[in-house]
C-alpha positions as CSV (number, residue, x, y, z in Angstrom):
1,X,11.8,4.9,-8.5
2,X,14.7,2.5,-8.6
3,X,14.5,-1.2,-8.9
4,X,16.2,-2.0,-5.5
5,X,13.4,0.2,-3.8
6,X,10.4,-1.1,-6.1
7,X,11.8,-5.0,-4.9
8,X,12.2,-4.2,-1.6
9,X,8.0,-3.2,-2.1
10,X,7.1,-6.2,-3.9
11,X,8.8,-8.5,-1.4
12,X,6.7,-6.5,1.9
13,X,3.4,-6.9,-0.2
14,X,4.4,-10.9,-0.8
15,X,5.1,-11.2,2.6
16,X,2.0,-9.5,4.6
17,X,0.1,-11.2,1.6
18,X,1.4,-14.6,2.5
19,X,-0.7,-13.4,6.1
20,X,-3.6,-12.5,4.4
21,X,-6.7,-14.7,4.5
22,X,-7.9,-13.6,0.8
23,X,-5.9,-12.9,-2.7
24,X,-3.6,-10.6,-2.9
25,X,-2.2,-8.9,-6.1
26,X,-0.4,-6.2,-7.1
27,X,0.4,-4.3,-11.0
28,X,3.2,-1.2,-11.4
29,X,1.4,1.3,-13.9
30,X,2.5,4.4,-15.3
31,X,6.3,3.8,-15.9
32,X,6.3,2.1,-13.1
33,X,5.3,5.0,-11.0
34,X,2.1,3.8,-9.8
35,X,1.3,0.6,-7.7
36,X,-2.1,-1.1,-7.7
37,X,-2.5,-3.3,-4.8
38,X,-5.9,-5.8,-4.9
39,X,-7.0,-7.5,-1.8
40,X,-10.3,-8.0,-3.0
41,X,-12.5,-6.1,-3.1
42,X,-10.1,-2.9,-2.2
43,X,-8.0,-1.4,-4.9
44,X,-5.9,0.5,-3.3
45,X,-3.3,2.8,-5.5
46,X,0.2,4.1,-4.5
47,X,1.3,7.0,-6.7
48,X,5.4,7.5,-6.0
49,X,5.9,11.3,-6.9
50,X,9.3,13.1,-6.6
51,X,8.2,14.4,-3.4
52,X,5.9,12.8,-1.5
53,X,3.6,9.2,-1.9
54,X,0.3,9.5,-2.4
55,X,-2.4,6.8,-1.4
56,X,-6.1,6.5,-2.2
57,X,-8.1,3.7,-1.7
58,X,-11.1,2.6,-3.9
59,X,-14.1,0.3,-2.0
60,X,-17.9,-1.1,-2.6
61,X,-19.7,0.7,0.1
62,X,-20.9,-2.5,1.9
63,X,-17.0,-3.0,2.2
64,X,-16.3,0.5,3.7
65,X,-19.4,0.3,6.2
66,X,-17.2,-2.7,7.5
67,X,-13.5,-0.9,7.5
68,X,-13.8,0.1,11.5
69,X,-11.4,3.4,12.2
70,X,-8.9,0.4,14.4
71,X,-8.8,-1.3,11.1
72,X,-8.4,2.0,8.5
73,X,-5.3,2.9,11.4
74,X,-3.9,-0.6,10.8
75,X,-3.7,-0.6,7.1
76,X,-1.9,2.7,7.4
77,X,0.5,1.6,9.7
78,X,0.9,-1.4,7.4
79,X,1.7,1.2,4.5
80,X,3.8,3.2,6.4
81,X,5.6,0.7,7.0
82,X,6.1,-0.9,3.8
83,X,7.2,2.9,2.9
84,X,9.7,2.8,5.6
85,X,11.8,0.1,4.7
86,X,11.8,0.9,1.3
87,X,13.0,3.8,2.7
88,X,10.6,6.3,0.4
89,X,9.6,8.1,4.4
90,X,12.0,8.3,6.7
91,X,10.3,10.6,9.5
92,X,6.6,8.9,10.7
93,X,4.0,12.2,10.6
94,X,2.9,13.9,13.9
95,X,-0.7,12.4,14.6
């Protein structure tokens, strides 16, 4: 992970959380390898292999009873995204 690509991720997740209605926060772990993203009360981790990005997502069930499929599809899309510019995808997967 170089720095140019980790700021390019900090600066999507400060500006989508500049649109979000609740906190936002985010912490690198691992040699800066992993990404922790809190919007409460989702923890949601991005693991940046050689390879590929991984992504898991970590909710109270009350939360995940209210995370509608339109809404799951969203926050992908929002990921993907992020990804995109960053420039860590560059082909979007089939569907």
């Amino acid at each position: 992970m170089t720095e140019e690509k980790r700021k390019v991720v900090e600066e999507k997740i400060e500006e989508n959380a500049q649109q979000s209605s609740t906190t936002v926060s985010y912490l690198w772990k691992e040699n800066e390898e992993t990404l922790h993203i809190t919007v409460d009360p989702v923890l949601i981790e991005v693991k940046f292999l050689e390879k590929i990005v991984e992504l898991y997502a970590e909710a109270p069930l009350w939360a995940r009873l209210l995370l509608t499929d339109k809404k799951k599809n969203e926050l992908r899309q929002e990921v993907e995204a992020l990804l995109h510019k960053a420039e860590f995808i560059t082909a979007k997967k089939a569907e």
